[in-house]
Structures are given as structure tokens and as C-alpha cells.
Rosetta silent file (secondary structure, phi, psi, omega in degrees, C-alpha in Angstrom):
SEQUENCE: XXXXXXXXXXXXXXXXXXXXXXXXXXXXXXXXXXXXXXXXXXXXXXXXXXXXXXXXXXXXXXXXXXXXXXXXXXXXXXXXXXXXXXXXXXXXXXXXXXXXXXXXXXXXXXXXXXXXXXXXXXXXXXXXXXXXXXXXXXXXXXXXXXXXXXXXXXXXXXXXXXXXXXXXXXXXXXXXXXXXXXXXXXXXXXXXXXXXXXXX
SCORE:     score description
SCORE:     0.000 S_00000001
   1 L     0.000  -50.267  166.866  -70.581  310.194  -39.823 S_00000001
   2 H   -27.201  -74.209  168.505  -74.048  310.882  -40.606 S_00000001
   3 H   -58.729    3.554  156.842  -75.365  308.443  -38.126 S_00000001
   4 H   -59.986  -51.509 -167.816  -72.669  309.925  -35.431 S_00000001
   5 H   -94.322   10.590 -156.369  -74.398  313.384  -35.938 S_00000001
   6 H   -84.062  -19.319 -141.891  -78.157  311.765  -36.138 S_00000001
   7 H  -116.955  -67.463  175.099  -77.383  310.229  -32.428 S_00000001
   8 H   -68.372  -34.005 -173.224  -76.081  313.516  -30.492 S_00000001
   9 H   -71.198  -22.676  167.062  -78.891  315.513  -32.220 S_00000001
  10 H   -98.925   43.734  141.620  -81.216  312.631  -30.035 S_00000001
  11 H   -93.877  -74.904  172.278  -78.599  312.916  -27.307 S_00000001
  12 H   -30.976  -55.693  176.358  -78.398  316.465  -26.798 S_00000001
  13 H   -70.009  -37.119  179.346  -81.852  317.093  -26.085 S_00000001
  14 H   -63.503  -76.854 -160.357  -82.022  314.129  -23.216 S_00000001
  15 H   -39.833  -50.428 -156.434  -78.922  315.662  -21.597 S_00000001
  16 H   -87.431  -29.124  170.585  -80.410  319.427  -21.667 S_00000001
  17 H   -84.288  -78.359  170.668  -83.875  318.049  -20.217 S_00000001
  18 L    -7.579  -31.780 -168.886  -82.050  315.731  -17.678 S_00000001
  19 L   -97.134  -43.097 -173.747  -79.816  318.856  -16.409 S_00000001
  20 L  -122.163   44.991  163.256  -83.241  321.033  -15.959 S_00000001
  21 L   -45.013  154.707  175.986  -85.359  318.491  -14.393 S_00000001
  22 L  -106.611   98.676 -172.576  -87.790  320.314  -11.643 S_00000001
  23 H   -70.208  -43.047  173.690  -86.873  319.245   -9.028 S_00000001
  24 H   -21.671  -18.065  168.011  -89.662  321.093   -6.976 S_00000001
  25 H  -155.591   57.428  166.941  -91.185  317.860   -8.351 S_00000001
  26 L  -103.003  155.529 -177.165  -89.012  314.832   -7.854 S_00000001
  27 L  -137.214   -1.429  155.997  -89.909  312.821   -5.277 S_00000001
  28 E  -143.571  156.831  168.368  -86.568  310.294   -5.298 S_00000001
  29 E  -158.733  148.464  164.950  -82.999  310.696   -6.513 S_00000001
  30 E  -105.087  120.298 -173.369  -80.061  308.622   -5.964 S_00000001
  31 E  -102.799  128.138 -179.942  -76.887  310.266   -4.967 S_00000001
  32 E   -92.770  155.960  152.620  -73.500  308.681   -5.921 S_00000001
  33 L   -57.353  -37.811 -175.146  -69.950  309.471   -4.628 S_00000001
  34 L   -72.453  -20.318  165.746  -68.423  309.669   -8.525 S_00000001
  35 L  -100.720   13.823 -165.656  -71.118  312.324   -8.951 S_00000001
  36 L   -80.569  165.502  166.689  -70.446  314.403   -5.738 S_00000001
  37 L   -63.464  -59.625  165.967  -69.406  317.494   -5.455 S_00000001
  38 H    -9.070  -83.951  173.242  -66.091  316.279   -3.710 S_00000001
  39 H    -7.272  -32.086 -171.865  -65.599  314.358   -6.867 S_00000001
  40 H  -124.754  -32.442  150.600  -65.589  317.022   -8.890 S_00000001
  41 H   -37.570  -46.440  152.168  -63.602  319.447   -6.507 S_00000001
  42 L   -31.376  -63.403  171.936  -61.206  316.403   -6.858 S_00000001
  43 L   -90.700   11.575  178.725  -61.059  316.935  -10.407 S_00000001
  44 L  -129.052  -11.332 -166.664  -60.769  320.837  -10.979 S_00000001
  45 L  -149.337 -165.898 -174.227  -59.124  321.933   -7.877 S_00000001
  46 L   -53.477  168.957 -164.109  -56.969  320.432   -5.006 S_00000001
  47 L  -105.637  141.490  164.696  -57.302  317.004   -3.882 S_00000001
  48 L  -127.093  172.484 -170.246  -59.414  317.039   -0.416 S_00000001
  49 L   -87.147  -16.692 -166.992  -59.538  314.005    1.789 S_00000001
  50 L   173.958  148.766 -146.594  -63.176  314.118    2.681 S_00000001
  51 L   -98.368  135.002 -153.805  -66.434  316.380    2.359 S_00000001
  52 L   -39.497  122.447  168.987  -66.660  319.441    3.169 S_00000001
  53 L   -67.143  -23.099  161.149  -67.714  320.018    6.762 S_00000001
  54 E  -160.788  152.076 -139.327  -69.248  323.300    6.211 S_00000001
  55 E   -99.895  135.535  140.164  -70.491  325.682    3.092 S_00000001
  56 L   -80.744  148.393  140.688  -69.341  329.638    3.294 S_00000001
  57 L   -60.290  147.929 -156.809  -71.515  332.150    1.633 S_00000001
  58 L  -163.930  128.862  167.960  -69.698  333.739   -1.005 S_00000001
  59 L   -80.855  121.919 -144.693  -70.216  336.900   -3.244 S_00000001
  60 L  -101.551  151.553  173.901  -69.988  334.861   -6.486 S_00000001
  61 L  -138.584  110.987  154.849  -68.008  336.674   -8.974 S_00000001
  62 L   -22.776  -38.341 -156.294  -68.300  334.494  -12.714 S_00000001
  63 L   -81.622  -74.649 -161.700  -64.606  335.791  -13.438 S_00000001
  64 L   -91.831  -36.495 -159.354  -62.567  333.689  -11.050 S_00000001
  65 L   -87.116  151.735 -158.312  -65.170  331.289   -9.425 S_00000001
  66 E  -115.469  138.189  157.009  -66.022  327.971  -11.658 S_00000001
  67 E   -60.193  157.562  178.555  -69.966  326.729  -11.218 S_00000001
  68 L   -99.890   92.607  175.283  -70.284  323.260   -9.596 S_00000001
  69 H   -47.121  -38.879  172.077  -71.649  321.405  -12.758 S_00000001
  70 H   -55.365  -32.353  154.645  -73.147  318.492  -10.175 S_00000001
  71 H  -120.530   25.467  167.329  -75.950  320.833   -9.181 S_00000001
  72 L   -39.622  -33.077 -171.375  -75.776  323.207  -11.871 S_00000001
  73 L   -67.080  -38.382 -156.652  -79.929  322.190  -12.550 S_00000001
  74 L   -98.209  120.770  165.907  -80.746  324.522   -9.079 S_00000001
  75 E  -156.204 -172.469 -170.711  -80.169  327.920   -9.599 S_00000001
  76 E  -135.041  134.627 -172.696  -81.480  331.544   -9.054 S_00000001
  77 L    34.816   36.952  171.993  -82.153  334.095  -11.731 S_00000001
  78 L    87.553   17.063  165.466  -80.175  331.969  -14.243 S_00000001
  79 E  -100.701  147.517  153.323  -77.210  331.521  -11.531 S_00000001
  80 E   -76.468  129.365 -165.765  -76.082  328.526  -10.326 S_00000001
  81 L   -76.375  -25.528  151.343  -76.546  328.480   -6.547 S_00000001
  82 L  -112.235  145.121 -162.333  -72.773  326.594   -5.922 S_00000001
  83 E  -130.224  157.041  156.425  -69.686  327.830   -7.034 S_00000001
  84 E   -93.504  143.074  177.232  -65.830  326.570   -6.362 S_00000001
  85 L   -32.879  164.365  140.917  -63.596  328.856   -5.041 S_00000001
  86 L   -55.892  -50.265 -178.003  -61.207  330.901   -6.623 S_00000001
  87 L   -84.110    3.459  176.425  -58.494  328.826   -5.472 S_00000001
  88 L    80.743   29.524 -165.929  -60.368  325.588   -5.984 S_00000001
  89 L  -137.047   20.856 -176.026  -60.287  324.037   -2.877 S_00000001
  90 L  -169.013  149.192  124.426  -63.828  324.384   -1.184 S_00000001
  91 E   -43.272  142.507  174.214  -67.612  325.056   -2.590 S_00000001
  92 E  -115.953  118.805  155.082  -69.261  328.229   -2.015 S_00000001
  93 L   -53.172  177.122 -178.655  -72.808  329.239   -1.671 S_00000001
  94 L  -103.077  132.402 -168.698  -74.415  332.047   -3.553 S_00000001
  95 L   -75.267  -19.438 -167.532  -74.904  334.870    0.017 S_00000001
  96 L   -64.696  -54.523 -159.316  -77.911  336.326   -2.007 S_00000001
  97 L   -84.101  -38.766 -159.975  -79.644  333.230   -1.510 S_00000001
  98 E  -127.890  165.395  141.967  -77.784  331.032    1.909 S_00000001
  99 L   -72.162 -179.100  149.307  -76.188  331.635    4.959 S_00000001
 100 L   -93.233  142.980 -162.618  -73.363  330.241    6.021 S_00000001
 101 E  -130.878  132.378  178.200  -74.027  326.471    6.472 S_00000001
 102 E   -71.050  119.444  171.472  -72.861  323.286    8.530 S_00000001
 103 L   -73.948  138.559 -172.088  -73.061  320.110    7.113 S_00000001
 104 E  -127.841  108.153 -161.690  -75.044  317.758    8.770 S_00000001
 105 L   -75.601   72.761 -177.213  -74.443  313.490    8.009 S_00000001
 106 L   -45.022  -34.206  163.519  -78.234  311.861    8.192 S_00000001
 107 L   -32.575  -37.647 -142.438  -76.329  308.339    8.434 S_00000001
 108 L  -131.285   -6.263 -174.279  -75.099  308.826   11.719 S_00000001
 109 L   -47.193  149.418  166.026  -77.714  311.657   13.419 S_00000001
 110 L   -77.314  146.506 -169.946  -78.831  310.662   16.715 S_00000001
 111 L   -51.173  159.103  133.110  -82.144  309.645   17.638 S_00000001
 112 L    90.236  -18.627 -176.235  -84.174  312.807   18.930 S_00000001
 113 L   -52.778  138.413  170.466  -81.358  314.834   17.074 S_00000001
 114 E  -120.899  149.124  170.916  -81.567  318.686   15.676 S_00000001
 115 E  -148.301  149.567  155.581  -78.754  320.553   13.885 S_00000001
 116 E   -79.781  100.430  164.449  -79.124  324.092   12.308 S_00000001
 117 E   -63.177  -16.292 -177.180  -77.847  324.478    9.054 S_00000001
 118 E   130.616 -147.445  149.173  -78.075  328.124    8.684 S_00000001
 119 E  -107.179  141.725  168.898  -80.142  330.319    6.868 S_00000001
 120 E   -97.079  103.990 -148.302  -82.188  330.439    3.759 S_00000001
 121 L   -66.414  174.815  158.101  -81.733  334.342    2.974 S_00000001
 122 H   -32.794  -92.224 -167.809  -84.950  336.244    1.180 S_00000001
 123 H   -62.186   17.583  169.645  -84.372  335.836   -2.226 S_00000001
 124 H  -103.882   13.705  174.329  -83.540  332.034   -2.064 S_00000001
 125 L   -79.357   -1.804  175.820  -87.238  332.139   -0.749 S_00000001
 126 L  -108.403   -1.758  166.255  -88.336  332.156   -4.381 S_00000001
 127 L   -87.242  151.726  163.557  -86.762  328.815   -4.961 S_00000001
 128 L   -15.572   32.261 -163.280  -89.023  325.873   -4.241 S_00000001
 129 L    15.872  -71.498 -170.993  -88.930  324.374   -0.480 S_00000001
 130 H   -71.788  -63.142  157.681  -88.147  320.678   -1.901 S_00000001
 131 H   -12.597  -54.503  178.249  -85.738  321.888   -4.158 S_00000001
 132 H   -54.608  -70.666 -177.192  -84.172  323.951   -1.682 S_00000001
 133 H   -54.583  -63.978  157.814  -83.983  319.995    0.181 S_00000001
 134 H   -25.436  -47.324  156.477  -82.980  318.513   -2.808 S_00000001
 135 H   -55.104  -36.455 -171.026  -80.303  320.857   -3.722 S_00000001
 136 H   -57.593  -65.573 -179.634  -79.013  320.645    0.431 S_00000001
 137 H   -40.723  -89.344 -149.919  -78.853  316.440   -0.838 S_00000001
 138 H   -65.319  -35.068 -166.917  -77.152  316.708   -3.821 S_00000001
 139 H   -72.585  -24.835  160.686  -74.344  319.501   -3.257 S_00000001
 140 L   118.534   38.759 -174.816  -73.644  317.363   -0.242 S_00000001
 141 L   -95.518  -60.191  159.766  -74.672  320.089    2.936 S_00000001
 142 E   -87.427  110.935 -169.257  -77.058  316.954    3.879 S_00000001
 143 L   -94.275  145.243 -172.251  -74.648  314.229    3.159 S_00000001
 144 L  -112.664  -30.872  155.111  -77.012  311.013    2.728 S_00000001
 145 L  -139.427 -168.439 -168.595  -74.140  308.684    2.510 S_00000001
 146 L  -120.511  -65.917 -104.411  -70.340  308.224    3.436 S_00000001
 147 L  -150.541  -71.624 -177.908  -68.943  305.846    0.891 S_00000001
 148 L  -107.540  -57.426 -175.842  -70.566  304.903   -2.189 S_00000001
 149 E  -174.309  168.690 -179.471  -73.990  306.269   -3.014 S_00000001
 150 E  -144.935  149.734 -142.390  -77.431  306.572   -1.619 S_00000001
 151 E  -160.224  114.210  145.620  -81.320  306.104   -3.201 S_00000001
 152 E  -117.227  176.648 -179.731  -83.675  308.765   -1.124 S_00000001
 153 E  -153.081  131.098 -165.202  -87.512  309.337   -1.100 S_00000001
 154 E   -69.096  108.692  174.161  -89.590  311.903   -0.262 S_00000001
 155 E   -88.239  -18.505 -179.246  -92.437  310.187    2.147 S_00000001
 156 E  -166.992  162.917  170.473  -94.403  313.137    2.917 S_00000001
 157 L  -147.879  170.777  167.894  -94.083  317.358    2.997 S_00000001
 158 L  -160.423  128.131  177.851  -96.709  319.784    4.463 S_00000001
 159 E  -114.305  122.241  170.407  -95.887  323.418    3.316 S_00000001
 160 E  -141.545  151.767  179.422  -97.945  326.336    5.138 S_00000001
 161 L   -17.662  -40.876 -153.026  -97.237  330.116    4.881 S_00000001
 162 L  -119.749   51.177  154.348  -94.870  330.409    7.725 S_00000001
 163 E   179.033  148.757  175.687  -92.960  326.648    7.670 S_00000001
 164 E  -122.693  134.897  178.759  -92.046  323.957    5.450 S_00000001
 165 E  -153.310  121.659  169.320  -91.459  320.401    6.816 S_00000001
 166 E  -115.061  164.891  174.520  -90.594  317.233    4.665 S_00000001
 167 E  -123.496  160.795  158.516  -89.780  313.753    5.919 S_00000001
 168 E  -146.077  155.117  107.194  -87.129  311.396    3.638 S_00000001
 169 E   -69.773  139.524  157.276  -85.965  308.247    3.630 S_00000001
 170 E  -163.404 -175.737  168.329  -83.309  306.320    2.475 S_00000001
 171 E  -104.128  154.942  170.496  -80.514  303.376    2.149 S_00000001
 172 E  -123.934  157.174  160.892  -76.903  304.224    1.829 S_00000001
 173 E  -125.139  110.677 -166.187  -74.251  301.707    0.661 S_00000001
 174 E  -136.660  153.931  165.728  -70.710  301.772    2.176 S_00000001
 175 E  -119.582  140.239  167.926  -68.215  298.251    2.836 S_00000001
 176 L   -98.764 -103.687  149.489  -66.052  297.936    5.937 S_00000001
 177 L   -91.999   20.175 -170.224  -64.870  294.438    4.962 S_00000001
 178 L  -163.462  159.410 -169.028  -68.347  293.665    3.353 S_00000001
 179 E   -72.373  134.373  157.809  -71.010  295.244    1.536 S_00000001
 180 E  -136.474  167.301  171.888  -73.654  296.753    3.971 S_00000001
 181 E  -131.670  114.093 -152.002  -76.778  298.665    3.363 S_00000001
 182 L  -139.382  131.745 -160.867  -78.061  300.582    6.193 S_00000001
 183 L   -57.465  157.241  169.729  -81.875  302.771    6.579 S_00000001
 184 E  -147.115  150.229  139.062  -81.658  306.404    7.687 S_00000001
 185 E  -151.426  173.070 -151.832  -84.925  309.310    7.526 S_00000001
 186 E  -168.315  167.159 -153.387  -85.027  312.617    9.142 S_00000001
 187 E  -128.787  137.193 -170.488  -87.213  315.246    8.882 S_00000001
 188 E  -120.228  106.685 -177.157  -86.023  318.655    6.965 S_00000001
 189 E   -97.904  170.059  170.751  -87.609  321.923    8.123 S_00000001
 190 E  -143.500   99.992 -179.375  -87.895  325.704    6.701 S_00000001
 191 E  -100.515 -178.781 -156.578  -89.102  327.757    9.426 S_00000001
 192 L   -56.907  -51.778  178.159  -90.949  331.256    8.655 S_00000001
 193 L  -103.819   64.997  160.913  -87.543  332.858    9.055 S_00000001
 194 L    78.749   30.334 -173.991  -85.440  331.008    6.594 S_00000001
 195 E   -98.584  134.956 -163.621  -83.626  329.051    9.281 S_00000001
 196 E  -109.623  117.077 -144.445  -83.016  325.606    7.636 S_00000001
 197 E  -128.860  130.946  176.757  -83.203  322.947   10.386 S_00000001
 198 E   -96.137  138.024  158.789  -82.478  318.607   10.177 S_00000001
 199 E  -140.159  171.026 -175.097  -83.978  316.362   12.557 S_00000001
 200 L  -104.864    0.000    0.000  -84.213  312.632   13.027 S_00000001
């Protein structure tokens, strides 16, 4: 028993650093389907068939709405920035912080392609720019793969007063009747007025 509790007291602390990693200074992550948000919508709320096509803004009220534990690390003034509905059946943004936003699939964008995602309101202007991208990644607003999981990488950013523009890469892994692994990168903007923009 001893050794039982000597092993979560050196557990405990990896998990609690692991959950409030900075991201403002990661520069890869791998995203899985068994860690998606779907996944976990999937297990607290209604079963949906496939990921969410677009995010509402939402006034979050703590009482009814459950945090999304899968990005639970990104948050604003000690909030988590996604919530599940009340009724369980969709993710919400936090409105202080997002617009409402359209999911956009970097597998499949078209060459030369732009999509709007929405807005990044004032006060989500105190979270990090790469974060901000990073958070987009993991709740699954930029979905980086369709089937199993995906390993991205930051190749470059250039941040100036009135725009932020990163480029990533990555591989995704999905099977049709066979394993494939197939390249994607796109370019992720923040213009001066919070409009959050993807391009290929």
C-alpha cells in the first residue's frame, strides 16, 4: 500500500505539469481521435456521428455546462475556454473570448485556399497567438486529421503589433482498405482585428 501511495505522489505531479504545459511554447503536438473532443462528447453526452462542423459562442454558465477536459490546459482568467452544452450534444466557446466559428479540415483545403474562422474577441487577445493556434488544433475547430491521429509542427511564426501569421505542418493517419499517411501545412493568421483566418 505504501508503495501504491509513494507512486501517485510521483504521478500526480507529472499529470498536473502535463495538463498546464505552455503551450505559447510548444512547437509540436500530436493529436489523436481517442483524445478528441468528439471522443469525449461521445462519452458524457449524446453519441454524434462526426465532428462538429462549427463552434457557437456561448455565455458559459459553470452550473449546467461541463468543461471539455481535452483542452482544459487553455484557458482565460482560470476558465476553461470550451465547454459542452447543457444538453451535451455540441462544444461551446467561451463569447468573452471567440466568435462564432467554422471548422475548417487542413487535410483536404485546396491549394490557394482561405476560410474565415471567425473572430478572436478582445479579451481572448491576452491569450498567446500560438496557443490561440494550438488550442483551434486540439479542440478540433482546425481538424488536422479525419480518422486516427495526426503529429503537427510549428515551421515558422512572425508576430508584429497588428498580425500574427504561423505556418504548420503535418502527417495525418487514416486507412481506406490500407494504412496511408498523407502531408498537409497551411498557414494560420490573426489579423489586427481578431479575425482568425486558415490558408494553404
Amino acid at each position: 500500500m505504501k508503495i501504491i501511495f509513494c507512486l501517485l505522489g510521483l504521478l500526480i505531479p507529472c499529470l498536473v505539469s502535463a495538463q498546464t504545459k505552455d503551450m505559447s511554447k510548444t512547437d509540436i503536438l500530436t493529436f489523436t481521435s481517442g483524445a478528441s473532443v468528439l471522443a469525449e462528447q461521445r462519452r458524457v453526452g449524446q453519441h454524434a456521428d462526426d465532428f462538429q462542423k462549427a463552434f457557437p459562442a456561448a455565455k458559459i454558465d459553470p452550473q449546467t455546462m461541463i468543461a471539455v477536459t481535452t483542452t482544459a490546459e487553455h484557458r482565460i482568467d482560470g476558465q476553461p475556454l470550451l465547454w459542452f452544452a447543457a444538453d451535451k450534444t455540441q462544444a461551446v466557446l467561451d463569447e468573452r473570448c471567440f466568435s462564432d466559428l467554422t471548422m475548417v479540415n487542413v487535410t483536404t483545403l485546396a491549394e490557394g485556399g482561405k476560410i474565415t474562422l471567425g473572430k478572436l474577441n478582445e479579451p481572448g487577445r491576452k491569450l498567446a497567438p500560438r496557443a490561440v493556434a494550438w488550442f483551434l488544433m486540439q479542440s478540433g475547430v482546425i481538424q488536422t486529421f479525419v480518422h486516427l491521429e495526426a503529429t503537427v509542427h510549428l515551421d515558422s511564426e512572425k508576430s508584429e503589433p497588428s498580425r500574427y501569421e504561423a505556418i504548420f505542418s503535418g502527417k495525418h493517419l487514416y486507412y481506406t482498405d490500407e494504412r496511408h499517411e498523407s502531408a498537409f501545412r497551411f498557414r494560420f493568421v490573426i489579423e489586427d482585428d481578431g479575425t482568425l483566418r486558415v490558408e494553404s
